[in-house]
C-alpha positions as MATLAB code, in Angstrom:
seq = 'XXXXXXXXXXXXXXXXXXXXXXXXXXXXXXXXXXXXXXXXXXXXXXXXXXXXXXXXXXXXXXXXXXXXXXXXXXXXXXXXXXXXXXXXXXXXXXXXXXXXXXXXXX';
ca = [
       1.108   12.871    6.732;
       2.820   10.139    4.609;
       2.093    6.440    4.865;
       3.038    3.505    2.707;
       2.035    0.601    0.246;
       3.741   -2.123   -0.874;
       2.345   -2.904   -4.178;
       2.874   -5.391   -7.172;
       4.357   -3.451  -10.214;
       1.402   -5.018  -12.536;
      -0.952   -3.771  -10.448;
       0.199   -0.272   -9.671;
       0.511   -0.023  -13.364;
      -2.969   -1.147  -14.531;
      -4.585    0.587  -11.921;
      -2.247    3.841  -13.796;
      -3.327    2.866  -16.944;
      -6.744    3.242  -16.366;
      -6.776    6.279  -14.923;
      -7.305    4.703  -11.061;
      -8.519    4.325   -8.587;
      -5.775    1.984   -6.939;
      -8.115   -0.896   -5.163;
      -5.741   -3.768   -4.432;
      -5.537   -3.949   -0.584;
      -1.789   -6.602   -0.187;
      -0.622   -9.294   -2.040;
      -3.851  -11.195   -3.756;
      -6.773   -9.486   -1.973;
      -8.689   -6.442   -3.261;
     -10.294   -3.760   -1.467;
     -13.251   -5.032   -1.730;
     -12.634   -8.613    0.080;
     -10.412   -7.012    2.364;
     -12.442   -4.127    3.262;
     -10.039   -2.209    3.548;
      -6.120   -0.905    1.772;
      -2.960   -2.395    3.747;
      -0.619    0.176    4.592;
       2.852    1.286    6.350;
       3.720    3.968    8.627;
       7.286    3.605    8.099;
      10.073    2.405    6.431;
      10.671    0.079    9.217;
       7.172   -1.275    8.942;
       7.599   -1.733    5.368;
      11.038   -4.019    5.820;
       8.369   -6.077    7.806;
       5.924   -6.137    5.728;
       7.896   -7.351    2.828;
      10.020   -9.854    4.719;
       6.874  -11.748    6.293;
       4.632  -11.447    3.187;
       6.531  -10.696   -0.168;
       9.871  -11.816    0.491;
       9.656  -13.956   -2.732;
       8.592  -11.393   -5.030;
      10.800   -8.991   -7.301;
       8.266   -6.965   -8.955;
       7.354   -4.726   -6.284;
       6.976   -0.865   -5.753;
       6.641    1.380   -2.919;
       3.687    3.953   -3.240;
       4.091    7.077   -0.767;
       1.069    7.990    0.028;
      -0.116   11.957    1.162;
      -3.373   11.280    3.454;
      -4.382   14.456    3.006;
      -5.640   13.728   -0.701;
      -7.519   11.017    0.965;
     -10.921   11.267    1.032;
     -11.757    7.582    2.343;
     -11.148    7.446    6.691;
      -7.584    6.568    7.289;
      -7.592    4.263   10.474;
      -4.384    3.415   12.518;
      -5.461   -0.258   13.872;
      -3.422   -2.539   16.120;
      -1.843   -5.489   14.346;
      -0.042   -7.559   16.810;
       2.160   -5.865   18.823;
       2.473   -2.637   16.320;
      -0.270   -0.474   14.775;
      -0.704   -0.203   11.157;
      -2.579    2.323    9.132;
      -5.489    1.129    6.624;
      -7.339    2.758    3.936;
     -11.207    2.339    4.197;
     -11.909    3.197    0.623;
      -9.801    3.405   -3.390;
      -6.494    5.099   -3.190;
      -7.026    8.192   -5.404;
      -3.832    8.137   -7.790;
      -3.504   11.937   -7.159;
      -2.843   10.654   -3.466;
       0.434    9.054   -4.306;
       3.389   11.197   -4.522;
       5.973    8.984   -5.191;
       6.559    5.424   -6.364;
       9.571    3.464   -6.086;
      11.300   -0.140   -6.334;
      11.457   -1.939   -3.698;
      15.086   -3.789   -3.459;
      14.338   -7.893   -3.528;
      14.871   -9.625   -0.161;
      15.476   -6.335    1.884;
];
């Protein structure tokens, strides 16, 4: 199963740098004050996502993330009205398959 993270470009690319693991859970807030790692089921989750909380940002990038390299519980947890999937634990980087700009104001 594939899920979704919307993630600065600095910090994808330090957490890269050093060889991982990815612990930035959304904009500002690590894993570790969070608790656990926003994520996306969908595309039209991420739109969402980006509009309500990083519409002013440029730098962004999408990871796609394969939940079966996971080893931390993967919970799908009501948010509102919709249900959102969160990471309880570092996002292996041999968990994200792809990585891709995110178009500004989408």
């Amino acid at each position: 199963m594939e899920i979704f993270h919307i993630a600065r470009r600095a910090d994808w690319d330090a957490a890269s740098a050093a060889g991982g693991p990815y612990e930035m859970s959304t904009r500002g807030r690590t894993l570790q004050q969070e608790g656990f790692i926003h994520c996306s089921s969908d595309e039209t989750q991420v739109e969402a996502v980006q509009r309500a909380f990083y519409a002013d940002l440029d730098d962004l990038v999408l990871l796609e993330i394969d939940t079966e390299r996971i080893t931390a519980p993967v919970r799908h947890e009501a948010v509102g009205d919709d249900v959102f999937p969160h990471i309880y634990g570092p996002l292996p980087l041999s968990a994200v398959v792809g990585v891709r700009p995110l178009p500004a104001n989408r």
